[in-house]
C-alpha positions as CSV (number, residue, x, y, z in Angstrom):
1,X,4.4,-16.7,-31.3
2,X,3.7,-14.6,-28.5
3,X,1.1,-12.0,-29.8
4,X,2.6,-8.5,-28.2
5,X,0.3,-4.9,-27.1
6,X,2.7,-2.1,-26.2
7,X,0.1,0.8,-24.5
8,X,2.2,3.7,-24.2
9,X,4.0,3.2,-27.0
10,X,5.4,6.9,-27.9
11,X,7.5,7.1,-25.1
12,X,10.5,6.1,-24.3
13,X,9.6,2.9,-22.6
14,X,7.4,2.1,-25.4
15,X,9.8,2.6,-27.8
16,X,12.3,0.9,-25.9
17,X,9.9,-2.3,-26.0
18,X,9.4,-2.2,-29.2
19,X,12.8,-2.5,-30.7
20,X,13.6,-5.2,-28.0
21,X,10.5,-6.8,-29.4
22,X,11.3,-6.5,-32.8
23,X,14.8,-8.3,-32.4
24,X,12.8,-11.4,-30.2
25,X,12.0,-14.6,-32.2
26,X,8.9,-15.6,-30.1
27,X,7.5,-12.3,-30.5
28,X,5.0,-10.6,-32.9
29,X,3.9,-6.9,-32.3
30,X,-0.1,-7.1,-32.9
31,X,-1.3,-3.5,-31.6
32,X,0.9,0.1,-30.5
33,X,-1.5,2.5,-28.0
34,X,-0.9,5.9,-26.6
35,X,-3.0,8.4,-25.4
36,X,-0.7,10.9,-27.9
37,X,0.5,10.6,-31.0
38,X,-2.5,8.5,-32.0
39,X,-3.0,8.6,-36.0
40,X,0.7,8.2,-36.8
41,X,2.8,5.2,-37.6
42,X,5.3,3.9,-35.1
43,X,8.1,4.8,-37.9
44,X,6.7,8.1,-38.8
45,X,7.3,9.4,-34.7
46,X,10.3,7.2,-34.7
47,X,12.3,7.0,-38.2
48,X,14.7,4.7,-37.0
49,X,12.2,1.9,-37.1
50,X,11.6,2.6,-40.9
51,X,10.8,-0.5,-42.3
52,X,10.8,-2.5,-38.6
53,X,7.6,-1.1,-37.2
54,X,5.5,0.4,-39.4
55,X,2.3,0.0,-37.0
56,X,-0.3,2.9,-36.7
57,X,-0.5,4.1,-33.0
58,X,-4.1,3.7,-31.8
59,X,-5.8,5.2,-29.2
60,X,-6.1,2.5,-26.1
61,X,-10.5,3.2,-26.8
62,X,-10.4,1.8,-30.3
63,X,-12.0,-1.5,-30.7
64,X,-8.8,-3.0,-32.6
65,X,-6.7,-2.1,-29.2
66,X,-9.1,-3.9,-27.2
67,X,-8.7,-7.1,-29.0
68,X,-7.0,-9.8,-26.8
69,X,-3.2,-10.3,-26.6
70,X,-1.3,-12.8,-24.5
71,X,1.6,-10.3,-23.6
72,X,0.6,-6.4,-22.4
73,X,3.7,-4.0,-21.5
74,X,2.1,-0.8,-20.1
75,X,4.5,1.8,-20.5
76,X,2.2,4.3,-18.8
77,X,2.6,6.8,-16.2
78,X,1.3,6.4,-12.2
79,X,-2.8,5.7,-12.4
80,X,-3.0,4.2,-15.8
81,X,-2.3,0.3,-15.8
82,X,-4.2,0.4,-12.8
83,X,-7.5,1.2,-14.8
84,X,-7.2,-1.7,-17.4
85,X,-4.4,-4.5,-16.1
86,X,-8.5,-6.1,-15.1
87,X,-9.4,-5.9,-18.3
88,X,-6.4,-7.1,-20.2
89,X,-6.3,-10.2,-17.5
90,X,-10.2,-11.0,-18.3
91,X,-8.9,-11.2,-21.9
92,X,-5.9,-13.9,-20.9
93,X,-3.4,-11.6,-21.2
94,X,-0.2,-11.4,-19.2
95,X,0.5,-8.0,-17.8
96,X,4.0,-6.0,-17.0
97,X,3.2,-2.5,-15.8
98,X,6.4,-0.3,-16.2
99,X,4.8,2.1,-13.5
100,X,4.5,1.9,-9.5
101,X,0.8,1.2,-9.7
102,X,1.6,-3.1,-8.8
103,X,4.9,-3.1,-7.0
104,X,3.5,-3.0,-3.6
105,X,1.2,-5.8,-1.9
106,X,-1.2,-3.2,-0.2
107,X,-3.0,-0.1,-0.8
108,X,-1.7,1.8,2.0
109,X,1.7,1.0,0.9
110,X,1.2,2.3,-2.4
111,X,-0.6,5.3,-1.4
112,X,2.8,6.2,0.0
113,X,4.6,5.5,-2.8
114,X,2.0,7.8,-4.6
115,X,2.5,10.6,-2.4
116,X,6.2,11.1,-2.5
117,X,5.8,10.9,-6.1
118,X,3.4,13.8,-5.5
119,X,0.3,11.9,-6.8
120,X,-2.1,11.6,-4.4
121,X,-4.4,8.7,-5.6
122,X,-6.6,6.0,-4.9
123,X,-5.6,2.4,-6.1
124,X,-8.4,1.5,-9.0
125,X,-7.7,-2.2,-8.3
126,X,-6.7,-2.4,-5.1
127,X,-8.1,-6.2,-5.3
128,X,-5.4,-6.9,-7.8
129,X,-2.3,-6.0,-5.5
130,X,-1.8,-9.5,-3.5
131,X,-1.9,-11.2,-6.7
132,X,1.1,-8.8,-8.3
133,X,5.0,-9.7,-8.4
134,X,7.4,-7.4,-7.9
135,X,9.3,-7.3,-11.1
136,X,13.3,-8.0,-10.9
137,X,13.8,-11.4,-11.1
138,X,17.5,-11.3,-9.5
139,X,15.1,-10.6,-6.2
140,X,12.1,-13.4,-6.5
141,X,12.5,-16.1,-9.6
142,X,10.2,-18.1,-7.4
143,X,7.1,-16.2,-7.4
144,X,7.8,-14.8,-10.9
145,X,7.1,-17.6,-13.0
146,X,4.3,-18.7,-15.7
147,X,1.8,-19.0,-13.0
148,X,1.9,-15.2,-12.5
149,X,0.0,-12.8,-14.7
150,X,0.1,-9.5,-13.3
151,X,4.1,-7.7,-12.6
152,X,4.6,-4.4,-12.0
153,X,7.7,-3.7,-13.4
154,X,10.5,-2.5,-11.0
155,X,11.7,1.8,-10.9
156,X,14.9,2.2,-12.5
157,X,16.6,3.7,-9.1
158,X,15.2,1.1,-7.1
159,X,16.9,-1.5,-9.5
160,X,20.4,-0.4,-9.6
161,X,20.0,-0.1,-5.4
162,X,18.5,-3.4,-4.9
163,X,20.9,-5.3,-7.2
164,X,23.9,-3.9,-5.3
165,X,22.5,-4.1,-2.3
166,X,20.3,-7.6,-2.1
167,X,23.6,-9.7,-1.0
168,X,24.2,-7.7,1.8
169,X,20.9,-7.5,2.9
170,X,20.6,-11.5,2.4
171,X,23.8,-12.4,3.8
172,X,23.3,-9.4,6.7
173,X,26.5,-7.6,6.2
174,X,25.6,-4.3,7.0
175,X,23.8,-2.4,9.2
176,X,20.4,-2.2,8.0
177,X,20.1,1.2,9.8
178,X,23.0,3.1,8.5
179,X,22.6,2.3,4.2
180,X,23.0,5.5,2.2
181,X,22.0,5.5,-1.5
182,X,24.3,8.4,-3.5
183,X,22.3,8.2,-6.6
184,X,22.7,10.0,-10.2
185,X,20.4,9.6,-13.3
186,X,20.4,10.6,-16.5
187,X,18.2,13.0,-18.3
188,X,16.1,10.0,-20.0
189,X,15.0,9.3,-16.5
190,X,12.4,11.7,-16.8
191,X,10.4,10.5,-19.9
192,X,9.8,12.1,-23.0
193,X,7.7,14.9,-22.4
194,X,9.4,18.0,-22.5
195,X,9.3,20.5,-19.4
196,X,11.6,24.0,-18.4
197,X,13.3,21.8,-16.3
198,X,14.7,19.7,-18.9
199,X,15.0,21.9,-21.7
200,X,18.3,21.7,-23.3
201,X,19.8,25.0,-21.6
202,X,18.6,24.1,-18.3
203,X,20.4,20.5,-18.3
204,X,23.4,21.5,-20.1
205,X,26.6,21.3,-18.0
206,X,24.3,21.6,-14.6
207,X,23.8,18.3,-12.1
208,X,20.9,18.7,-8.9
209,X,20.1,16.7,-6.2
210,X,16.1,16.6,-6.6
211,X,13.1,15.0,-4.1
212,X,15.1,15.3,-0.6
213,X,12.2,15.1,1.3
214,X,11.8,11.7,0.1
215,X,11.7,9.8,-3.2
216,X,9.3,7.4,-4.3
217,X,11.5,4.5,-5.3
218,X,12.6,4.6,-1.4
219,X,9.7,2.6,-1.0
220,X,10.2,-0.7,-2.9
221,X,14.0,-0.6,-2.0
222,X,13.0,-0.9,1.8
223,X,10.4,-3.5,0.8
224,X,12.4,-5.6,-1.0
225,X,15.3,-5.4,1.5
226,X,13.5,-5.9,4.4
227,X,11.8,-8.9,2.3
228,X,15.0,-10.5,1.7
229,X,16.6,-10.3,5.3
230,X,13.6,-9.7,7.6
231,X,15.0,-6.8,8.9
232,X,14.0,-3.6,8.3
233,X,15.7,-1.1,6.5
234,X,16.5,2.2,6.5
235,X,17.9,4.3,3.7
236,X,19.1,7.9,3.2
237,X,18.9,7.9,-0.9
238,X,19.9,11.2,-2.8
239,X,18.8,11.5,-6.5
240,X,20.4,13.6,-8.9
241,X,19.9,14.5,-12.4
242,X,23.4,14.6,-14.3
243,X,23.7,15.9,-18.0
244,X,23.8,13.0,-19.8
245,X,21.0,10.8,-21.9
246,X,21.1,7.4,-20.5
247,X,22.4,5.6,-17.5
248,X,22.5,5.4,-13.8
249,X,25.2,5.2,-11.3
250,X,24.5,4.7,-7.6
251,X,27.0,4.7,-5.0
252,X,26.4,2.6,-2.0
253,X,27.5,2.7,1.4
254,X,26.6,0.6,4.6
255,X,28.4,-0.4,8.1
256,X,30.0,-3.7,8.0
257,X,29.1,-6.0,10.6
258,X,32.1,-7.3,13.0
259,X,33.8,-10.4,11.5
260,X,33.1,-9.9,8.1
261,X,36.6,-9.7,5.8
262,X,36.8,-8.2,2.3
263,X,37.0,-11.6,0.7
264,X,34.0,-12.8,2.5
265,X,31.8,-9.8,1.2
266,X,33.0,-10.5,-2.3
267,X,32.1,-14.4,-1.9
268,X,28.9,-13.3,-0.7
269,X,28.5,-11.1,-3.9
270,X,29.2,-13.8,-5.7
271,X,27.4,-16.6,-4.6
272,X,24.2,-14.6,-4.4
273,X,24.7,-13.1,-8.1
274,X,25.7,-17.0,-8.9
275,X,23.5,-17.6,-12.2
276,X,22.6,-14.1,-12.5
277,X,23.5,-13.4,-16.4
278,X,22.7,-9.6,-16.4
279,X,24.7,-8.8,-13.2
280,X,28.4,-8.8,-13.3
281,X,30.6,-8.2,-10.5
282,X,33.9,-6.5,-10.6
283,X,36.5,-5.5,-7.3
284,X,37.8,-2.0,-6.9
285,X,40.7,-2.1,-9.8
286,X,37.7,-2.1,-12.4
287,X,37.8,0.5,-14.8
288,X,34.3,0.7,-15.5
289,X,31.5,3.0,-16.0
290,X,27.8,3.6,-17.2
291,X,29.2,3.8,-21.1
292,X,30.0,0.0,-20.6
293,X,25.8,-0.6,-19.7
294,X,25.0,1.8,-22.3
295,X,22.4,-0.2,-24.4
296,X,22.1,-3.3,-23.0
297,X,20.5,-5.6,-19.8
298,X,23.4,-5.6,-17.4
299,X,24.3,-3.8,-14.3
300,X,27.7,-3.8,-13.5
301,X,28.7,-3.9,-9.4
302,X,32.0,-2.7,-8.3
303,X,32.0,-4.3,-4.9
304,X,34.5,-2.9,-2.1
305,X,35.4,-2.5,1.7
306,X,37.2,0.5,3.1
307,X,38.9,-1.3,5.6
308,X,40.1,1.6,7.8
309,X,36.6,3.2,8.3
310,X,34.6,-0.6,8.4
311,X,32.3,0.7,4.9
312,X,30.9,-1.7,2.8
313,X,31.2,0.7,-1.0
314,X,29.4,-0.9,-3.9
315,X,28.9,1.3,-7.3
316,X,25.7,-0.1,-9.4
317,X,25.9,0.9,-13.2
318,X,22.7,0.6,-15.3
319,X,20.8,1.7,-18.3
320,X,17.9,3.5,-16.9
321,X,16.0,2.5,-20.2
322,X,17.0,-1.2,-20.5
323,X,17.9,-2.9,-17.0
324,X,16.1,0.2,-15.7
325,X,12.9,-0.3,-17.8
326,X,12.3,-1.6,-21.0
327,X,15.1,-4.9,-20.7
328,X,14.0,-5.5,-17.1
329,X,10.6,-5.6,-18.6
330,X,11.0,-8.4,-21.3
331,X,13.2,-10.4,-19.0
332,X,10.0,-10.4,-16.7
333,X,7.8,-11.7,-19.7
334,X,10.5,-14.4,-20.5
335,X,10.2,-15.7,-17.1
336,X,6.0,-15.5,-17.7
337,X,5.9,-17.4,-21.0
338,X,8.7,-20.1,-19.5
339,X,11.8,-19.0,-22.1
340,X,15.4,-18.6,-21.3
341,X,15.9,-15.2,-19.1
342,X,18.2,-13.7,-21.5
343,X,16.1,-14.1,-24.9
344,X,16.0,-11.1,-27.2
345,X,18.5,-9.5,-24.7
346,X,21.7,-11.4,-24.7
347,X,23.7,-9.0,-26.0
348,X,26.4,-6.6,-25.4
349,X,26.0,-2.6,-25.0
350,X,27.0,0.0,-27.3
351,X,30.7,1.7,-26.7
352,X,30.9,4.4,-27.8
């Protein structure tokens, strides 16, 4: 059995973890830490684990949460995995950090990523950053495999972009230039702790467009792309926050390249996403929509041309907490520990 830390445990991606973790048959949860909630069991701050995880939450500085592990999931904001991934590593853990702090090979790339995010920080391992993989296996199976130890876990914007938009980019459809990113999210997206901009009243039947001068999960999306085609790319992304709890829709659009016809971008799709079990790709008659994601690992791609204006349209549904977080995440430690990709996740959503 794999022997399981969740740090970070009271939030949503902790929680989210945990009941993927709890339905996994190589898994055993040893130790929940948090820097809040600390004293209380998992199924006291969430009843519907009653009975399922009945685990004290410890703080991350008591001994017992600094025994070893061989799996660590940091659900932890920006600047926290960065302080202790070391640590865990020197113990023989494996590490998936849900945050930015390892999704980018350099210091100075993440110090950009930290100040659109509004963070402005120095890496605390910056010696650790070669050695990370950039977690979404759909993009780099090869490098994330048991040899790696160290993943930082891939944003949830930045996953439903790059799974619509990796076959263009590696087949060089589009213009790498002229790629727009029309992007909604849930409420969810913006974690548990509760601010006036996402109290009830202030969300209810009211959608805004948010971080225009530039959002962080632009970063990886232009890194991966440009690491899957060589080129690099350009994106104009828009985030919005829509009143709803869970899910993500992004809408798509880039310039199709001379010679390519509608059929050959949906082989493309196709071939690319071949073997992908969590992606599934649909043409424009589809009647689907972020309910059909709702609770489970798959991202469903609407794939279109608009042949009278030369667009290549592709609409990317997630769950911002599974694909989008917590799922992505225990797909990343299957691929670590050598089991089947889909383990503990192989399962439909929930509808309604």
């Amino acid at each position: 059995m794999i022997k399981v830390k969740v740090v970070g445990a009271g939030g949503y991606g902790g929680v989210g973890i945990v009941e993927l973790l709890l339905q996994h048959p190589e898994t055993q949860i040893v130790c929940l830490a948090a820097a809040a909630e600390t004293g209380m069991a998992m199924s006291e701050l969430y009843p519907h684990l009653a009975g399922f995880c009945d685990l004290p939450i410890l703080p991350y500085t008591d001994p017992k949460a600094q025994e070893p592990a061989d799996m660590v999931f940091f659900s932890t904001p920006d600047g926290v995995g960065m302080k202790h991934a070391a640590a865990e590593l020197a113990r023989g853990a494996k590490v998936v950090d849900f945050s930015g702090d390892f999704r980018f090979p350099t210091a100075a790339a993440h110090a950009e990523y930290a100040r659109r995010a509004g963070k402005e920080m120095a890496h605390a391992a910056p010696d650790l950053l070669a050695e990370a993989v950039y977690g979404l296996a759909e993009l780099h199976p090869p490098r994330l495999g048991r040899d790696a130890r160290l993943v930082g876990n891939a944003g949830c914007f930045a996953v439903s972009v790059l799974l619509g938009l990796a076959p263009a980019a590696a087949a060089d459809l589009v213009d790498p230039r002229r790629i727009i990113c029309d992007c909604k999210t849930a409420i969810s997206g913006a974690g548990k702790k509760a601010t006036p901009t996402y109290h009830y009243p202030a969300r209810y039947e009211n959608m805004n467009a948010y971080k225009l001068a530039g959002h962080q999960h632009v970063c990886e999306v232009e890194q991966e792309l440009k690491r899957l085609s060589g080129r690099d790319y350009r994106v104009t992304f828009t985030a919005q926050v829509v009143p709803m709890c869970r899910g993500i829709l992004s809408c798509l659009y880039g310039e199709l390249r001379d010679g390519f016809t509608p059929a050959a971008v949906m082989e493309a799709y196709r071939e690319y996403h071949r073997g992908h079990r969590f992606v599934r790709i649909y043409d424009r008659k589809a009647s689907v929509g972020t309910i059909h994601v709702r609770g489970g690992n798959f991202c469903n791609l609407i794939v279109d041309v608009d042949e009278r204006t030369r667009t290549l349209r592709v609409i990317s549904h997630i769950d911002n907490l599974m694909k989008g977080q917590a799922g992505n995440a225990l797909q990343n430690m299957n691929i670590l520990f050598g089991l089947p990709e889909t383990m503990g996740l192989d399962r439909p959503g929930q509808n309604p």
